[in-house]
N, CA, C and O atoms as a DFTB+ gen file, in Angstrom:
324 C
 N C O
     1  1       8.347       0.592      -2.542
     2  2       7.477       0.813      -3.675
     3  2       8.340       0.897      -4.931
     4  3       9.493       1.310      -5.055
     5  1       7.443       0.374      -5.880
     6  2       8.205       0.381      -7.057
     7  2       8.562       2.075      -7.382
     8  3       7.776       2.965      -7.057
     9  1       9.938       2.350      -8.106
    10  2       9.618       3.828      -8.249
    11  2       9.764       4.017     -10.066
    12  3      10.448       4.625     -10.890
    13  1       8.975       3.348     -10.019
    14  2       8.265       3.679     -11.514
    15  2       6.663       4.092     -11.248
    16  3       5.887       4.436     -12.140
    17  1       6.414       4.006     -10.150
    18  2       4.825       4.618      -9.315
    19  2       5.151       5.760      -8.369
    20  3       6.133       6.043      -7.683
    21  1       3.853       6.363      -8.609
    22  2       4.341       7.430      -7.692
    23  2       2.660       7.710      -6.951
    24  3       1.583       7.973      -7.486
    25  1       3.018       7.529      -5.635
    26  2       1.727       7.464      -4.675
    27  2       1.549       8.740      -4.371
    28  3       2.517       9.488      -4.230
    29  1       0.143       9.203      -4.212
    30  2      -0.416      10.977      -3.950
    31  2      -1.803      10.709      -3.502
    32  3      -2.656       9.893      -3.850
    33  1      -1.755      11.670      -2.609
    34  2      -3.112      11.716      -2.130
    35  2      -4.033      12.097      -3.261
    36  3      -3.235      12.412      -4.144
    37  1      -5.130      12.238      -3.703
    38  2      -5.913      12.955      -4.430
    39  2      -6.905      13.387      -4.166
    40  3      -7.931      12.708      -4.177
    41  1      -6.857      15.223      -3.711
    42  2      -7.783      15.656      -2.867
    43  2      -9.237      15.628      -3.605
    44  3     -10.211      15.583      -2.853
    45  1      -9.515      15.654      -5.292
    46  2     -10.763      15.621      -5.699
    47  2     -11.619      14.504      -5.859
    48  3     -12.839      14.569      -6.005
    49  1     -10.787      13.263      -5.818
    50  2     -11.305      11.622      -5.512
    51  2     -11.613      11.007      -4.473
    52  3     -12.182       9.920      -4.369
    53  1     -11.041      12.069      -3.265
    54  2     -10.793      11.607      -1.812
    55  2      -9.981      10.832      -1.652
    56  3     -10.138      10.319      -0.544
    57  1      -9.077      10.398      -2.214
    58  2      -8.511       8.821      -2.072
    59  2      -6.991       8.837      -3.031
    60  3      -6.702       9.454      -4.056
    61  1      -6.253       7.923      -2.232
    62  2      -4.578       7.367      -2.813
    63  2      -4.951       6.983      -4.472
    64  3      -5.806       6.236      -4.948
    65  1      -3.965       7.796      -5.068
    66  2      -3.473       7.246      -6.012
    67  2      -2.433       6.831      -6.365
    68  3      -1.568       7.482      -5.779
    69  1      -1.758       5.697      -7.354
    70  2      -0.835       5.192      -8.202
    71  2      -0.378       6.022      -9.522
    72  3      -0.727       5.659     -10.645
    73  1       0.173       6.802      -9.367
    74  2       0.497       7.530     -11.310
    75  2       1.958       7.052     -11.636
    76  3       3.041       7.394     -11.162
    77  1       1.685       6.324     -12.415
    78  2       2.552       5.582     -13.912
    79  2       2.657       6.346     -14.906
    80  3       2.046       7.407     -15.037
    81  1       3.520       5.822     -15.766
    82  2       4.241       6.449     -16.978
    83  2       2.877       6.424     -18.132
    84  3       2.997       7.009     -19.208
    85  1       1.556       5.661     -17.757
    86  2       1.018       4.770     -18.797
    87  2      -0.489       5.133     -18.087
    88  3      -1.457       5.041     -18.842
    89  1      -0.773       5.598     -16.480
    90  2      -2.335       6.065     -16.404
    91  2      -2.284       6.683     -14.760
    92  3      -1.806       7.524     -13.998
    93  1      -2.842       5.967     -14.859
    94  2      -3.045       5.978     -12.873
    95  2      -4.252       4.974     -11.892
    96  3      -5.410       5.047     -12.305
    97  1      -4.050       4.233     -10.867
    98  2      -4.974       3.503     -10.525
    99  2      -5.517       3.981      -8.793
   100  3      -4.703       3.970      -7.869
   101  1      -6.675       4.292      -8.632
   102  2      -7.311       4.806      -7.952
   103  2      -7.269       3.220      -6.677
   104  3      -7.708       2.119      -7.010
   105  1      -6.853       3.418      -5.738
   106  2      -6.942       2.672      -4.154
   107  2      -8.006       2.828      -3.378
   108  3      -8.576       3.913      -3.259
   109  1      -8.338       1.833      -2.825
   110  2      -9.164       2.065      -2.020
   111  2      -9.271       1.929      -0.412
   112  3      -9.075       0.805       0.050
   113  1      -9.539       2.893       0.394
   114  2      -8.876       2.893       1.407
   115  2      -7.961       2.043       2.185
   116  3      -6.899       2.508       2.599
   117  1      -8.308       0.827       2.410
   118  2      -7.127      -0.009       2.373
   119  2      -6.011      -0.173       2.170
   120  3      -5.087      -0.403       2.950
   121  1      -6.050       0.000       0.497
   122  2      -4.770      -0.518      -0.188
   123  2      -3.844       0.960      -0.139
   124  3      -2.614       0.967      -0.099
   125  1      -4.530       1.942      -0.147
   126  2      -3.984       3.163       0.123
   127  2      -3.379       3.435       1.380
   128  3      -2.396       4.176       1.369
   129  1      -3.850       2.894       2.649
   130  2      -3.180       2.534       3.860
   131  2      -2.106       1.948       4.020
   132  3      -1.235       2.190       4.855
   133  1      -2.132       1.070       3.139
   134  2      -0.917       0.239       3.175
   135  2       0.322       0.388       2.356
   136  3       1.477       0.100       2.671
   137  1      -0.195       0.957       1.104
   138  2       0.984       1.278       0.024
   139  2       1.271       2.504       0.636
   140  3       2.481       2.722       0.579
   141  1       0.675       3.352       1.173
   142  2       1.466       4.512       2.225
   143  2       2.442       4.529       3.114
   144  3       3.207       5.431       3.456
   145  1       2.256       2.736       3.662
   146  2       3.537       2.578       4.357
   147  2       4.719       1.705       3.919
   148  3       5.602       1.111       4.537
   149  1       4.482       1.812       2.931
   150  2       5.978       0.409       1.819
   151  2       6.993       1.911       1.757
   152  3       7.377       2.518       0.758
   153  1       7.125       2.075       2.548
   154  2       8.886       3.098       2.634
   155  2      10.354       2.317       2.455
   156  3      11.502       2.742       2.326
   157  1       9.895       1.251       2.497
   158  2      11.555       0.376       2.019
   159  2      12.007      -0.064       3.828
   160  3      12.813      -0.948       4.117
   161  1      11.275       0.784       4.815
   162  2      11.324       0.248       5.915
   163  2      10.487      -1.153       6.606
   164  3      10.742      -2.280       7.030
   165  1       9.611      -0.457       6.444
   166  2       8.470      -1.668       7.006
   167  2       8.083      -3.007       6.558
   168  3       7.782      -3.432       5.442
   169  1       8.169      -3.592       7.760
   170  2       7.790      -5.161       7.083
   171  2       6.650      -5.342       6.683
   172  3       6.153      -4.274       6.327
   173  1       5.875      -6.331       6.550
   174  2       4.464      -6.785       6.375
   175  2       4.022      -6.629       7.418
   176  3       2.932      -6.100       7.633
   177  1       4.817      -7.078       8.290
   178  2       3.796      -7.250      10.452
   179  2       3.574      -5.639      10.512
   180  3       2.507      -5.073      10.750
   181  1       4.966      -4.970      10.210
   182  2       5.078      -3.326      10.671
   183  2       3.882      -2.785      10.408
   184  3       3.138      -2.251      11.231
   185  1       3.627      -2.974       8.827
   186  2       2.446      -2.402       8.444
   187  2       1.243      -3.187       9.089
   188  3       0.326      -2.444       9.438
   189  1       1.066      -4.406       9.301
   190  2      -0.179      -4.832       9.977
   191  2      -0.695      -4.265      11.568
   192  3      -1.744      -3.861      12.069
   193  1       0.718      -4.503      12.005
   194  2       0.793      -3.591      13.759
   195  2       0.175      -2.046      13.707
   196  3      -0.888      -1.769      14.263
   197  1       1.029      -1.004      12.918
   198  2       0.603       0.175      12.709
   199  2      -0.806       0.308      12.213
   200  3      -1.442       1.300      12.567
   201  1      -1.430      -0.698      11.333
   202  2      -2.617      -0.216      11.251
   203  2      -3.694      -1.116      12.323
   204  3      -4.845      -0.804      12.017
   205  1      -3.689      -1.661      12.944
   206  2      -4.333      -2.629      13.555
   207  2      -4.504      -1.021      14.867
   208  3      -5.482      -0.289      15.020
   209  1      -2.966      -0.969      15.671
   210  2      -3.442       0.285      16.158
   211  2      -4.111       1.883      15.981
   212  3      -4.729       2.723      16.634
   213  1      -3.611       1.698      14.820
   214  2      -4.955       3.277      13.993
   215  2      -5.787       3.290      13.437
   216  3      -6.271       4.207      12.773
   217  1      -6.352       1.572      13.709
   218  2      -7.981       1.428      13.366
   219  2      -8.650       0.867      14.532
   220  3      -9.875       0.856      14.653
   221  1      -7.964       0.477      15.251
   222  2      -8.460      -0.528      16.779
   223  2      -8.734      -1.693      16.610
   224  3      -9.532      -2.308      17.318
   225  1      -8.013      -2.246      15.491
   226  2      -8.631      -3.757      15.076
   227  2      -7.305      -4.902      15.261
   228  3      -6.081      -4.786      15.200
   229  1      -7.981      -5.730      15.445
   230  2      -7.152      -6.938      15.044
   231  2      -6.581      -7.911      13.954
   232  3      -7.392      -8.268      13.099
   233  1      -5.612      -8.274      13.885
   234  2      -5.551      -9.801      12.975
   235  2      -5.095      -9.150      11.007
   236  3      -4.875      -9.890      10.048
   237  1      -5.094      -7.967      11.014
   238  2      -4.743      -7.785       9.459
   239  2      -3.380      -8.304       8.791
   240  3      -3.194      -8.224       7.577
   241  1      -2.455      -8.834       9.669
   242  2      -1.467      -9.412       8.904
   243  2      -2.010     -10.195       7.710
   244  3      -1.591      -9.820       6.615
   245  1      -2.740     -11.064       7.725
   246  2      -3.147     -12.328       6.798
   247  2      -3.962     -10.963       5.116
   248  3      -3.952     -11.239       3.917
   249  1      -4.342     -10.060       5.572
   250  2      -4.670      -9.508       4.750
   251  2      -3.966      -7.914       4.064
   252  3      -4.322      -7.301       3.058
   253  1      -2.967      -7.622       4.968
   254  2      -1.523      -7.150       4.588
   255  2      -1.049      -8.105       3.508
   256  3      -0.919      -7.734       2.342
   257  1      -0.804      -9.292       3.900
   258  2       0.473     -10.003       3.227
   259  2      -0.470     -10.609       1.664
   260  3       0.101     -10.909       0.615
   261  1      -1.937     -10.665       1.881
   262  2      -2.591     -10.456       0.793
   263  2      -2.249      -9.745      -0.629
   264  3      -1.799     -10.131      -1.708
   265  1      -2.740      -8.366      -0.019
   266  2      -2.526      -7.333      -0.537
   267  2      -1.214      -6.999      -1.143
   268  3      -1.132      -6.514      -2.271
   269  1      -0.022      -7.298      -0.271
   270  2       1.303      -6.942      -0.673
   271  2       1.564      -8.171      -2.091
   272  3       2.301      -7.971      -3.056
   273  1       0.828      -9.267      -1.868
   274  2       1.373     -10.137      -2.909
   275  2       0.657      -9.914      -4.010
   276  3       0.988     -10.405      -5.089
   277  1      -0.353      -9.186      -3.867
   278  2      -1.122      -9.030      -5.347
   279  2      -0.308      -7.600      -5.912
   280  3      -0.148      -7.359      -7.108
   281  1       0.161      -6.727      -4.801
   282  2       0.706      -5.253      -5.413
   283  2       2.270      -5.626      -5.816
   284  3       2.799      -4.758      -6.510
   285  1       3.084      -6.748      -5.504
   286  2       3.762      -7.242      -5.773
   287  2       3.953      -8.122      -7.231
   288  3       4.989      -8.152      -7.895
   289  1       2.393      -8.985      -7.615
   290  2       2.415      -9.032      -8.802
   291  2       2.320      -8.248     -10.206
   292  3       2.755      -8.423     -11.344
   293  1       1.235      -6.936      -9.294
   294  2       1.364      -6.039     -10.335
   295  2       2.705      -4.967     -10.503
   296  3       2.778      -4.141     -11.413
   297  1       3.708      -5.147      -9.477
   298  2       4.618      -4.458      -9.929
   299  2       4.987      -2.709      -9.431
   300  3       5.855      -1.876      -9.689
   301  1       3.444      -2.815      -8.373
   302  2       3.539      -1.439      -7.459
   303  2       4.772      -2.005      -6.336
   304  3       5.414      -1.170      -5.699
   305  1       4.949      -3.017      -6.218
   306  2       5.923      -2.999      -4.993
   307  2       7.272      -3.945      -5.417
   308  3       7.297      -4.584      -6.469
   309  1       8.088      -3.940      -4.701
   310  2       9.469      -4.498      -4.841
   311  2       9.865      -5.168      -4.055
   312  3      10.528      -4.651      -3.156
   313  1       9.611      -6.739      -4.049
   314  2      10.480      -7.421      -2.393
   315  2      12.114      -7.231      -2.859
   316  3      12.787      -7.625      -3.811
   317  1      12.466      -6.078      -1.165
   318  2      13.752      -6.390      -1.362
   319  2      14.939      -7.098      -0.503
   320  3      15.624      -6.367       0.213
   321  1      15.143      -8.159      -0.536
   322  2      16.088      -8.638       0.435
   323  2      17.229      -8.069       0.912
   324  3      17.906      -8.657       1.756
């Protein structure tokens, strides 16, 4: 994750937030699932595997790697080689 963001639960919204130098952007369960697991460890699959098993579902890579490229354009995340 970019660390110019800083991810928090927010117990009065129910839901992940983003707080920046400049506001904050409210997630929605999903994207909050997933930017929960950009630890600088996990790949794209990591995160698709881990949640596929703690939802019982299948096939979210294609919509992991979605997600990561749009949070990637905005600058919440960091590809790092």
């Amino acid at each position: 994750m970019n660390s110019h963001f800083q991810l928090q639960w927010e117990e009065k919204q129910n839901c992940f937030v983003l707080l920046y130098p400049e506001g904050m952007v409210q997630l929605n369960q999903s994207a909050g699932e997933i930017m929960n697991l950009c630890d600088g460890k996990n790949s794209a699959l990591d995160i698709a595997k881990i949640l596929e098993e703690k939802f019982n579902i299948v096939g979210l890579l294609h919509d992991v790697n979605e997600f990561l490229d749009d949070a990637m354009t905005r600058n919440w995340v960091i590809y790092n080689v």
